[in-house]
HTML snippet that shows the backbone in 3Dmol.js (N, CA, C, O; Angstrom):
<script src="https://3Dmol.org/build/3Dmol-min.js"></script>
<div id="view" style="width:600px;height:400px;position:relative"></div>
<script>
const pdb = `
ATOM      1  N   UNK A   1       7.050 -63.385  25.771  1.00  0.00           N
ATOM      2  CA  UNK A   1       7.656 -62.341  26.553  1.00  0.00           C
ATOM      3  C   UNK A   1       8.790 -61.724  25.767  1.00  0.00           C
ATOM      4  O   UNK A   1       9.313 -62.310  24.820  1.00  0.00           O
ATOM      5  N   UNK A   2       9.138 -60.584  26.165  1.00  0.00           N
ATOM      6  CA  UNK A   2      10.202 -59.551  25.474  1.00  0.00           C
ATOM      7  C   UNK A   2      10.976 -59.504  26.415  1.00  0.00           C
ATOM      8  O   UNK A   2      10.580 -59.381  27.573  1.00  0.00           O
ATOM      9  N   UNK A   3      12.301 -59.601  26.063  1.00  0.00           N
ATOM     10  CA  UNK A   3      13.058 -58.815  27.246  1.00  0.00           C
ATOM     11  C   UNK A   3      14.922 -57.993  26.364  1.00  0.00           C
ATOM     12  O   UNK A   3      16.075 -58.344  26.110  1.00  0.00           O
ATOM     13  N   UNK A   4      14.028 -56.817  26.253  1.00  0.00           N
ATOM     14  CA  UNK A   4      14.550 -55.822  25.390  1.00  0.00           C
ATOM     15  C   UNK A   4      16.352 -55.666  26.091  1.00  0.00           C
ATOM     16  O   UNK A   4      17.321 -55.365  25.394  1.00  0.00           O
ATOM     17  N   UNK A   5      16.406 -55.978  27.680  1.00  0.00           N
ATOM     18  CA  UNK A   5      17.933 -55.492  28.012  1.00  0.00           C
ATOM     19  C   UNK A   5      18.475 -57.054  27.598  1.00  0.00           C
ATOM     20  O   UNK A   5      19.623 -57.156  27.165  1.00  0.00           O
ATOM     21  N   UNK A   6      17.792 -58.029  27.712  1.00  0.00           N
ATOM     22  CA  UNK A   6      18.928 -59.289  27.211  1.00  0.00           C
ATOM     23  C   UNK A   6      19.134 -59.432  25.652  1.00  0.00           C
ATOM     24  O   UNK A   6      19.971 -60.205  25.188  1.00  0.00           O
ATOM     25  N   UNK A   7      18.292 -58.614  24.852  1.00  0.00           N
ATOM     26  CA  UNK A   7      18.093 -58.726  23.518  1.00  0.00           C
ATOM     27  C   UNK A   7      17.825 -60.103  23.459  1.00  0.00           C
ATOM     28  O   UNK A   7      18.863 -60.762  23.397  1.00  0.00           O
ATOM     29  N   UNK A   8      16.530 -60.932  23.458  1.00  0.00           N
ATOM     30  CA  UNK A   8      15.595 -61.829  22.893  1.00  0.00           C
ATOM     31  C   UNK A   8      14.367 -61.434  23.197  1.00  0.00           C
ATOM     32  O   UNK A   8      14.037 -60.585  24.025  1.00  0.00           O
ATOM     33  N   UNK A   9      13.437 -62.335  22.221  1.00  0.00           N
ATOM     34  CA  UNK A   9      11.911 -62.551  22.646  1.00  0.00           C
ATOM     35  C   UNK A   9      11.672 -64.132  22.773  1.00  0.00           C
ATOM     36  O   UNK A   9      11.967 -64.891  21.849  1.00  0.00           O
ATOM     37  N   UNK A  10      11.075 -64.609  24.070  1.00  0.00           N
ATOM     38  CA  UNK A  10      10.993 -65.725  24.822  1.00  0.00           C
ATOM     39  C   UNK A  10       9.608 -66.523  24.464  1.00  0.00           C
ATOM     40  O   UNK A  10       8.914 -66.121  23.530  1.00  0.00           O
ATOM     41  N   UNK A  11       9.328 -67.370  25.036  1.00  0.00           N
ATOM     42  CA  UNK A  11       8.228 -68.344  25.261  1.00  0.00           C
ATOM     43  C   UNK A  11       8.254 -68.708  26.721  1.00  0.00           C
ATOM     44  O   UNK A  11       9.298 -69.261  27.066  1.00  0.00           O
ATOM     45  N   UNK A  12       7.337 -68.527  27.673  1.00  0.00           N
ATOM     46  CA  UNK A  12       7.696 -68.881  28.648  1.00  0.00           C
ATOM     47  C   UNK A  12       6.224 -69.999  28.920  1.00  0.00           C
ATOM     48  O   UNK A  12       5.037 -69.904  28.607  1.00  0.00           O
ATOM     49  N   UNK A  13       7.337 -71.416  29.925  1.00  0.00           N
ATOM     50  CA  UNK A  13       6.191 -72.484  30.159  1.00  0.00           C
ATOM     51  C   UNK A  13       6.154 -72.391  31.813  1.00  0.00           C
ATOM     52  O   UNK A  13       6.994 -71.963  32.605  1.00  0.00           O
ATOM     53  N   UNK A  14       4.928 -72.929  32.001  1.00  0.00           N
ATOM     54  CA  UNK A  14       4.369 -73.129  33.518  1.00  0.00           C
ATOM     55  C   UNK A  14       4.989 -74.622  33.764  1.00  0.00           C
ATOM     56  O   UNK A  14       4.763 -75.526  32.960  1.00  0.00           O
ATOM     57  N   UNK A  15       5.523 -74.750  34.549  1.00  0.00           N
ATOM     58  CA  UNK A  15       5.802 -76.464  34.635  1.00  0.00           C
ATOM     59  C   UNK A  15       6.209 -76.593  36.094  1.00  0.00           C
ATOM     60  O   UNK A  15       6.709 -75.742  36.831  1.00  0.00           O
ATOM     61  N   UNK A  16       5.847 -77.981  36.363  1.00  0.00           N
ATOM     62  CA  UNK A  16       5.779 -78.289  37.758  1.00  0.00           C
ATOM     63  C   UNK A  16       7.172 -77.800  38.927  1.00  0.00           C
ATOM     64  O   UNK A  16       6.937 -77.872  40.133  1.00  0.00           O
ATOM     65  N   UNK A  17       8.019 -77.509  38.634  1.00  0.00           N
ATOM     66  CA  UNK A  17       9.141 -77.127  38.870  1.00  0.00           C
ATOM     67  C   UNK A  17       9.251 -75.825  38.850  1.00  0.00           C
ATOM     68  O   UNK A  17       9.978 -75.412  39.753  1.00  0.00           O
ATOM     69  N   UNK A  18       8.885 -75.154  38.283  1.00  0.00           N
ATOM     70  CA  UNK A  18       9.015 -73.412  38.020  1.00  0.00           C
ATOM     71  C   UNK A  18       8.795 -73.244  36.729  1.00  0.00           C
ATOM     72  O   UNK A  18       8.611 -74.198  35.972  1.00  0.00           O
ATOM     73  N   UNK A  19       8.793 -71.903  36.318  1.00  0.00           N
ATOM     74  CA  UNK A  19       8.984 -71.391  35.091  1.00  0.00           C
ATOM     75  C   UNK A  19      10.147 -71.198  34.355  1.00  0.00           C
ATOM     76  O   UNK A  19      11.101 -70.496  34.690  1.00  0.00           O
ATOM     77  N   UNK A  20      10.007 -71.952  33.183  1.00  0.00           N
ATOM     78  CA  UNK A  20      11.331 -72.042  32.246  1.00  0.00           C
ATOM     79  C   UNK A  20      10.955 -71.411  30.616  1.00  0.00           C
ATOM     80  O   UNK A  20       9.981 -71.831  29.990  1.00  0.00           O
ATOM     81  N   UNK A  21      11.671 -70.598  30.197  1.00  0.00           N
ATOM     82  CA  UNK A  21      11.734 -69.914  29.183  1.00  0.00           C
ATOM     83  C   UNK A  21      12.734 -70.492  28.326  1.00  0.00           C
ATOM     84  O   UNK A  21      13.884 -70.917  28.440  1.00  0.00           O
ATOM     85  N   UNK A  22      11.607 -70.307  27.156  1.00  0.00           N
ATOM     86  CA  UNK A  22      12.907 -70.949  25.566  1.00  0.00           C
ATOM     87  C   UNK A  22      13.039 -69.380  24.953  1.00  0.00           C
ATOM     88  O   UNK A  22      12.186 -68.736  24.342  1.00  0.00           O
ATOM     89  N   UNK A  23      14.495 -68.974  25.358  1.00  0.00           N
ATOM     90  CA  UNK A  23      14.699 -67.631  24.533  1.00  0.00           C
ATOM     91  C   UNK A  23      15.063 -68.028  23.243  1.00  0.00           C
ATOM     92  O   UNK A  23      15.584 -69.108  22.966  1.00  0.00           O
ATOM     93  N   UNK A  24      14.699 -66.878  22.234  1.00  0.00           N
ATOM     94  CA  UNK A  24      14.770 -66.594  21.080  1.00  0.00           C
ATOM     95  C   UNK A  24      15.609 -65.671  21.025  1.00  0.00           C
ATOM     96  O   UNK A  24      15.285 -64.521  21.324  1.00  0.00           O
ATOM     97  N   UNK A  25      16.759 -65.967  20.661  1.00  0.00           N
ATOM     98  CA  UNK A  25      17.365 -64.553  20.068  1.00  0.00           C
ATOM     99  C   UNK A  25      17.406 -63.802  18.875  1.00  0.00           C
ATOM    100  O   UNK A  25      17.296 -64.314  17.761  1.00  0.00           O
ATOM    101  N   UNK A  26      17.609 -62.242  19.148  1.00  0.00           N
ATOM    102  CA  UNK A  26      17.671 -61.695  17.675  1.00  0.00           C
ATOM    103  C   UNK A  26      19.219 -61.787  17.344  1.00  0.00           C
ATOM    104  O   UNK A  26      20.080 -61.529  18.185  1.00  0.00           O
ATOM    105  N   UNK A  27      19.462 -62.128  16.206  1.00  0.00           N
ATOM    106  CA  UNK A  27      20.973 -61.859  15.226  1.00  0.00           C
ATOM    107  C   UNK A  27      21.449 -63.369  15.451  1.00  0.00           C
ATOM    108  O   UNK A  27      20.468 -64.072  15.692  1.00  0.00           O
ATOM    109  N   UNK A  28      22.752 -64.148  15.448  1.00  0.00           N
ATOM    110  CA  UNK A  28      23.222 -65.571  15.376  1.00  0.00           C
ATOM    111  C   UNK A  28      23.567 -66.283  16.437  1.00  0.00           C
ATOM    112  O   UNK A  28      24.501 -67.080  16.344  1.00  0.00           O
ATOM    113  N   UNK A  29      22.688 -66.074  17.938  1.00  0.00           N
ATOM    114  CA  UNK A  29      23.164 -66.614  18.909  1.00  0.00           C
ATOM    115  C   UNK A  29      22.452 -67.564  19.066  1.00  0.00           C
ATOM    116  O   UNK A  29      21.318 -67.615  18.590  1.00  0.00           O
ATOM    117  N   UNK A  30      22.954 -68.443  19.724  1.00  0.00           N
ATOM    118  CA  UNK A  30      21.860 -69.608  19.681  1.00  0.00           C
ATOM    119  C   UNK A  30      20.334 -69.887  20.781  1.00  0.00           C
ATOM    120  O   UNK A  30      20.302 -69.385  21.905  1.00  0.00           O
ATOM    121  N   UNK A  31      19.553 -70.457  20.420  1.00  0.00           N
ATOM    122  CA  UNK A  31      18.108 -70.630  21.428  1.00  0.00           C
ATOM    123  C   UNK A  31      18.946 -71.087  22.876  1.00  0.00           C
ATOM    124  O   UNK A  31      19.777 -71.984  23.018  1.00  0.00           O
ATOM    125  N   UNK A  32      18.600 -70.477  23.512  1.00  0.00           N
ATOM    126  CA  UNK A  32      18.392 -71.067  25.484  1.00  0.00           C
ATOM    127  C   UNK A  32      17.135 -71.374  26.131  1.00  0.00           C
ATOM    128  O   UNK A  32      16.118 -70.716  25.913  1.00  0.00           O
ATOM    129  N   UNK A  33      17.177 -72.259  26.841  1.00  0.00           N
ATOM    130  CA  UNK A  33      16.247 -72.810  27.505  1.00  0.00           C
ATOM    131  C   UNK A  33      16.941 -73.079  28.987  1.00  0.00           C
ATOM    132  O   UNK A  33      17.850 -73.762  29.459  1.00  0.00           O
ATOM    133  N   UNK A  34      15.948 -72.117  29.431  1.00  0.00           N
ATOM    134  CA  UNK A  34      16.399 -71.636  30.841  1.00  0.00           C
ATOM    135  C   UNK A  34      15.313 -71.854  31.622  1.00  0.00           C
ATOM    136  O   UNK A  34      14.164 -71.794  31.184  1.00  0.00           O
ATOM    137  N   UNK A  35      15.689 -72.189  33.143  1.00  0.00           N
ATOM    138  CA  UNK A  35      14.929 -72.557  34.009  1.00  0.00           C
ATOM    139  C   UNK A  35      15.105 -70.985  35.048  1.00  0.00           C
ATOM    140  O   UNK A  35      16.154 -70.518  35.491  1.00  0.00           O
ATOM    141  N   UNK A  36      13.823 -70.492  35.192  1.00  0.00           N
ATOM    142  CA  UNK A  36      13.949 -69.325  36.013  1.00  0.00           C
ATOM    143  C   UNK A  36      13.534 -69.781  37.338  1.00  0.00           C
ATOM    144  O   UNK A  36      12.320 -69.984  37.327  1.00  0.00           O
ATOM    145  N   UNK A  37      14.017 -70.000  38.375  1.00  0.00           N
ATOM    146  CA  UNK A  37      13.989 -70.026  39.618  1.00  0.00           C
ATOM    147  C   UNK A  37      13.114 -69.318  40.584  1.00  0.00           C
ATOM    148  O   UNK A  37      12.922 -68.162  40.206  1.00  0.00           O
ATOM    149  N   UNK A  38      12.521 -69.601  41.688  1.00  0.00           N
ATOM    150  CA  UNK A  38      11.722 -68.765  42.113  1.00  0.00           C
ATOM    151  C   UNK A  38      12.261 -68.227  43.134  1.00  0.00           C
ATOM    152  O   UNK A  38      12.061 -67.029  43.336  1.00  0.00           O
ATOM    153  N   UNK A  39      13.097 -69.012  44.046  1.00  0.00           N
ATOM    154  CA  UNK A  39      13.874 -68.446  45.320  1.00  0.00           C
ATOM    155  C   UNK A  39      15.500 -68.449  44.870  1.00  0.00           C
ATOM    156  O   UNK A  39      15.971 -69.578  44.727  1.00  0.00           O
ATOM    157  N   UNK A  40      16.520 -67.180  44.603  1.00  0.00           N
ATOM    158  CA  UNK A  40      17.678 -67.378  44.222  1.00  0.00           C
ATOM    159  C   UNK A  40      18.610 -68.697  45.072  1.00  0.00           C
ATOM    160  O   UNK A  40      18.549 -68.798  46.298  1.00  0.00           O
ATOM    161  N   UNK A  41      19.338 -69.523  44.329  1.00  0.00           N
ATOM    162  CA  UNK A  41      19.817 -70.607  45.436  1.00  0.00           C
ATOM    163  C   UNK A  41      21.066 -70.376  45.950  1.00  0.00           C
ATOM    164  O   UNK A  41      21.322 -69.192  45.731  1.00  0.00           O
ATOM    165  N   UNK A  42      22.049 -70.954  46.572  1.00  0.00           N
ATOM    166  CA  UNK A  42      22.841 -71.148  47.494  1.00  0.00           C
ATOM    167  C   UNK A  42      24.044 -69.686  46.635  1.00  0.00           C
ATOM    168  O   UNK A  42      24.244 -68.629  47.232  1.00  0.00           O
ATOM    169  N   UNK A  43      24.579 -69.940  45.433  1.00  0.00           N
ATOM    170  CA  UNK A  43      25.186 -69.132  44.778  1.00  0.00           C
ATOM    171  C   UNK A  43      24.413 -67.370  44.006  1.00  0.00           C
ATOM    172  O   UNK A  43      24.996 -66.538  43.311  1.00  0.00           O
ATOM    173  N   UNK A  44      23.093 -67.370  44.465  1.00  0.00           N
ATOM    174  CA  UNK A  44      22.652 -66.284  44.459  1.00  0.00           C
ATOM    175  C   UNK A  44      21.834 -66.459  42.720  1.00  0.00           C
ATOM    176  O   UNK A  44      21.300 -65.495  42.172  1.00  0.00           O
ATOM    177  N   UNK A  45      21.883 -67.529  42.237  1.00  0.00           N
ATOM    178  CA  UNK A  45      21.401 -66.970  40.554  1.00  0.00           C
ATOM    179  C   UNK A  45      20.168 -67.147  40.545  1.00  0.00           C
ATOM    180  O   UNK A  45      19.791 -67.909  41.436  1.00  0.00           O
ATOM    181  N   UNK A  46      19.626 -66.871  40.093  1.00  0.00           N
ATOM    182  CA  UNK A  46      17.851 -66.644  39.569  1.00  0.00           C
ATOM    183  C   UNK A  46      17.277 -67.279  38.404  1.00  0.00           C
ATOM    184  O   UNK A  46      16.091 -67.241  38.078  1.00  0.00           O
ATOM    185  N   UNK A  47      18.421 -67.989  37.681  1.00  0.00           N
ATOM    186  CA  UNK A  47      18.696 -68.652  36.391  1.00  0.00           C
ATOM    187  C   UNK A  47      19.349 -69.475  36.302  1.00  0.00           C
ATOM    188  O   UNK A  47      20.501 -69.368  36.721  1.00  0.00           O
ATOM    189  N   UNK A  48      18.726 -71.104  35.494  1.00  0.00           N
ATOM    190  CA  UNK A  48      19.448 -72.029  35.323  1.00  0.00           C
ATOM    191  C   UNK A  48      19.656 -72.423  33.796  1.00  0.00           C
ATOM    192  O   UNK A  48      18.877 -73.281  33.380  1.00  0.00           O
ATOM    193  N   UNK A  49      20.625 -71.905  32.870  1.00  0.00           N
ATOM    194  CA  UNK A  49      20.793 -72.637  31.380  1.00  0.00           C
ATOM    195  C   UNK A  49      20.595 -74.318  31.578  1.00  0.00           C
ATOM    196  O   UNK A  49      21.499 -74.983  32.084  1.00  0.00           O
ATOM    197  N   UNK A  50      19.445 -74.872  31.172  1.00  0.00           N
ATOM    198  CA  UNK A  50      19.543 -76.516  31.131  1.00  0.00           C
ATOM    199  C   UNK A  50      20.001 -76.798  29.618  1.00  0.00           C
ATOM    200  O   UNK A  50      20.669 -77.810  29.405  1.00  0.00           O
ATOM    201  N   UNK A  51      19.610 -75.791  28.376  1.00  0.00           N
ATOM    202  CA  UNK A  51      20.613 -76.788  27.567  1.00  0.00           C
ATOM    203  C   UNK A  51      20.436 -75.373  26.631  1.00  0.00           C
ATOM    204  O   UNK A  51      19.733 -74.409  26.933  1.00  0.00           O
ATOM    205  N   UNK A  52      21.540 -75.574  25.019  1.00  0.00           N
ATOM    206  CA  UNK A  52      21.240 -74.489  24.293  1.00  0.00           C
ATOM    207  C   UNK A  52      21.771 -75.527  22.978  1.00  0.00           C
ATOM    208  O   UNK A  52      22.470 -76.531  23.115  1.00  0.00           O
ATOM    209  N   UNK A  53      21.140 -74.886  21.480  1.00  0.00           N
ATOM    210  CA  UNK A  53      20.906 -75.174  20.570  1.00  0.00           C
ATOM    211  C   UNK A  53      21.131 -74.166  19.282  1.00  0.00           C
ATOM    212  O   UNK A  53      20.567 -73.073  19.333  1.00  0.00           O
ATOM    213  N   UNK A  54      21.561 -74.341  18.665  1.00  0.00           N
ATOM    214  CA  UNK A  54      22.069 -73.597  17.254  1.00  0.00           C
ATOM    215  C   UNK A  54      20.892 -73.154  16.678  1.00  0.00           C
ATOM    216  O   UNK A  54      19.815 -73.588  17.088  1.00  0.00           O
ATOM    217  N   UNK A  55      20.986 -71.985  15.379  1.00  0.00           N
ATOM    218  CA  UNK A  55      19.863 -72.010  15.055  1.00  0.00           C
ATOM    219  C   UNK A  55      19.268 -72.082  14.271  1.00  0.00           C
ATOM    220  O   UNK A  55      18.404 -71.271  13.937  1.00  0.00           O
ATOM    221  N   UNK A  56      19.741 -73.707  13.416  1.00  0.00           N
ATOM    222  CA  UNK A  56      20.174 -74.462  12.484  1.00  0.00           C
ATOM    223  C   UNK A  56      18.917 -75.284  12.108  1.00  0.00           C
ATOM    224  O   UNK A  56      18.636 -75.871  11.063  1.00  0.00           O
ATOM    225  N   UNK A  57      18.117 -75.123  13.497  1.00  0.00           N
ATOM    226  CA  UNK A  57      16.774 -75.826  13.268  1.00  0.00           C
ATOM    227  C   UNK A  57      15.692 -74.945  12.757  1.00  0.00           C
ATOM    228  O   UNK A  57      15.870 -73.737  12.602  1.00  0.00           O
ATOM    229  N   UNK A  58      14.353 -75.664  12.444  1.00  0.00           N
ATOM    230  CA  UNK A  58      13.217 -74.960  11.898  1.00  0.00           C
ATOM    231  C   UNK A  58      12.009 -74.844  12.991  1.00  0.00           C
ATOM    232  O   UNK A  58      11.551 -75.918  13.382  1.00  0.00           O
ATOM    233  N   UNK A  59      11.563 -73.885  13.414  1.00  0.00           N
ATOM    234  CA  UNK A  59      10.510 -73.953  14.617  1.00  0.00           C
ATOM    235  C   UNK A  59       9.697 -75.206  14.894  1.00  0.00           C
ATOM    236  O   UNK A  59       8.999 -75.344  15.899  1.00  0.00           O
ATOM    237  N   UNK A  60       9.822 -75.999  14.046  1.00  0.00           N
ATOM    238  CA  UNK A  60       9.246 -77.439  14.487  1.00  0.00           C
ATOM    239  C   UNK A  60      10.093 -78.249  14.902  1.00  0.00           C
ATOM    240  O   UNK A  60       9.748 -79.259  15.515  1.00  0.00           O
ATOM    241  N   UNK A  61      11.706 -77.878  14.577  1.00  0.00           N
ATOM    242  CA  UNK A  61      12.171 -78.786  15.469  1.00  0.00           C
ATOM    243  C   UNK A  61      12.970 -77.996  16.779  1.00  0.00           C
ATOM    244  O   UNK A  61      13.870 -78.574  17.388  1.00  0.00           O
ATOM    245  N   UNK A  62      12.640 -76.964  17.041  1.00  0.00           N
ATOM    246  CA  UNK A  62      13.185 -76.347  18.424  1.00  0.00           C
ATOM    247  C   UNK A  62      11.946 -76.555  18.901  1.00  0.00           C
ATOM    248  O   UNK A  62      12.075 -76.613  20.124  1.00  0.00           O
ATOM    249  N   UNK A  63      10.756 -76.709  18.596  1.00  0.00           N
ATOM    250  CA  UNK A  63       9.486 -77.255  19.552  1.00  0.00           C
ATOM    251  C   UNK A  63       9.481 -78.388  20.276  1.00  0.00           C
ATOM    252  O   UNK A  63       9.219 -78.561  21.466  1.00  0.00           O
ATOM    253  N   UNK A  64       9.975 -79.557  18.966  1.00  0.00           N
ATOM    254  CA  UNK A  64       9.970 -81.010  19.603  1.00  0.00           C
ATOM    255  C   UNK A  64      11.018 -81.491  20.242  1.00  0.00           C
ATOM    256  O   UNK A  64      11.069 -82.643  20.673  1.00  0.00           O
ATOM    257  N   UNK A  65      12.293 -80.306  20.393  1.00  0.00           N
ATOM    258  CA  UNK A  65      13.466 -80.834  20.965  1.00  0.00           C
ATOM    259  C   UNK A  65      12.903 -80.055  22.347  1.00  0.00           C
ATOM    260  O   UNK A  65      13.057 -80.627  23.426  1.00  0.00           O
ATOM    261  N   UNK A  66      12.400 -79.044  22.307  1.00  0.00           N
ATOM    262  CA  UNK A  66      12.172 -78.212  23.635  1.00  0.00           C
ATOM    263  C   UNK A  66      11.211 -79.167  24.868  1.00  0.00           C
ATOM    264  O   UNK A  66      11.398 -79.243  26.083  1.00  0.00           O
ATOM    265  N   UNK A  67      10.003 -79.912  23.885  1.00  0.00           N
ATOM    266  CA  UNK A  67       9.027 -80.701  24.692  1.00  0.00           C
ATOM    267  C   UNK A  67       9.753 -81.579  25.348  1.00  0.00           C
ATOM    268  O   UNK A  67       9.779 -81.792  26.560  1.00  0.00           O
ATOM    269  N   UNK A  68      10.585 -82.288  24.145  1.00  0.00           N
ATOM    270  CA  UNK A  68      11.363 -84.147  24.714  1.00  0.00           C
ATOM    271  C   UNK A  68      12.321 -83.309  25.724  1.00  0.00           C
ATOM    272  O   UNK A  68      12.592 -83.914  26.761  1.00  0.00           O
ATOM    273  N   UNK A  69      12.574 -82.713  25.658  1.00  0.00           N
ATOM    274  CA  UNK A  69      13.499 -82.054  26.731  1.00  0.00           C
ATOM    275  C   UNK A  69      12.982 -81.961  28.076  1.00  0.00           C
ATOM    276  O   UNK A  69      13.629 -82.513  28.966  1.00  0.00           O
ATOM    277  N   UNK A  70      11.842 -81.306  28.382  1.00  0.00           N
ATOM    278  CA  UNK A  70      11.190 -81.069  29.275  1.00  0.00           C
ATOM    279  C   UNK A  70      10.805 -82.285  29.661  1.00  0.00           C
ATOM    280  O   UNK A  70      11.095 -82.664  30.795  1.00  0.00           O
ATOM    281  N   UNK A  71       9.796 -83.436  28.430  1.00  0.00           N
ATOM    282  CA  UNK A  71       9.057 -84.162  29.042  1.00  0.00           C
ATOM    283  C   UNK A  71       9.808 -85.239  29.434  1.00  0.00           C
ATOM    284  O   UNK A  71       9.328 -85.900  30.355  1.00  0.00           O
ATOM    285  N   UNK A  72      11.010 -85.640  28.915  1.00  0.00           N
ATOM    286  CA  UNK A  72      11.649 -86.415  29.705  1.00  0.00           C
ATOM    287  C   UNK A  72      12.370 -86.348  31.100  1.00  0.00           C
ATOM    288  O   UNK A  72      12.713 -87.339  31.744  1.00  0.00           O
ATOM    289  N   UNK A  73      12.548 -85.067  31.466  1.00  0.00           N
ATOM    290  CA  UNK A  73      13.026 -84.386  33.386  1.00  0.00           C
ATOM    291  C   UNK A  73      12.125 -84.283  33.662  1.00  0.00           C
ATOM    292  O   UNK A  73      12.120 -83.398  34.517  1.00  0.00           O
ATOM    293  N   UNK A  74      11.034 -84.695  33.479  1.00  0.00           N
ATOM    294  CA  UNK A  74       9.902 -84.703  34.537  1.00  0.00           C
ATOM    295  C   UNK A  74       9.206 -83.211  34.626  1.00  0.00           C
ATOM    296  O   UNK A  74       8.373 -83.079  35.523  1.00  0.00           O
ATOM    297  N   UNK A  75       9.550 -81.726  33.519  1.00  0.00           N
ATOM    298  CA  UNK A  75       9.199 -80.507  34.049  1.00  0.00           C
ATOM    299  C   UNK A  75       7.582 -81.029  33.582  1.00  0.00           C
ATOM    300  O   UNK A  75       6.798 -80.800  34.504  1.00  0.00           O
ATOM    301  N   UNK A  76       7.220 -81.375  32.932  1.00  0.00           N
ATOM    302  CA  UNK A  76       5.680 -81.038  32.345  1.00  0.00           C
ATOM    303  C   UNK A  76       4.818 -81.708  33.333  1.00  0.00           C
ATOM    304  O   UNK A  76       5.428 -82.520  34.030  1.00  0.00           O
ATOM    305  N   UNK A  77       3.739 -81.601  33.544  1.00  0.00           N
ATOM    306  CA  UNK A  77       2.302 -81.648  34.080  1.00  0.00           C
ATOM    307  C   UNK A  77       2.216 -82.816  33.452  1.00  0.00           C
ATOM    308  O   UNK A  77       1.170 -83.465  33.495  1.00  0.00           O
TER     309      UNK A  77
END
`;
const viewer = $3Dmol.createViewer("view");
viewer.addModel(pdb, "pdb");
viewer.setStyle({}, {cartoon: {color: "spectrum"}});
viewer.zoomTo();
viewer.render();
</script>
């Protein structure tokens, strides 16, 4: 996914919990991995940052930190 007004291009996963996106940013900000919400909650956000990462790593290891991430909270199938 693109999303041209936040300036990144994303990955977005299906997971038992909702849909959570690992943004990519363009220029030196670091990767987010965000949980997008389906019903806004009590404070109104639509978005949850669960963790963020420098971008210091090599796409194999923002993959395997992104999975152990997930697969250890229980998001994955």
């Amino acid at each position: 996914m693109h999303n041209a007004d936040a300036n990144y291009t994303g990955i977005r996963f299906d997971t038992k919990v909702g849909p959570v996106v690992l943004e990519i940013p363009t220029g030196d900000r670091p990767y987010r991995l965000v949980h997008e919400l389906i019903e806004p909650d009590e404070q109104g956000r639509t978005e949850v940052e669960m963790r963020r990462f420098p971008q210091i790593y090599k796409p194999r290891g923002i993959a395997h930190i992104t999975s152990e991430f997930l697969r250890s909270r229980g998001f994955l199938k």
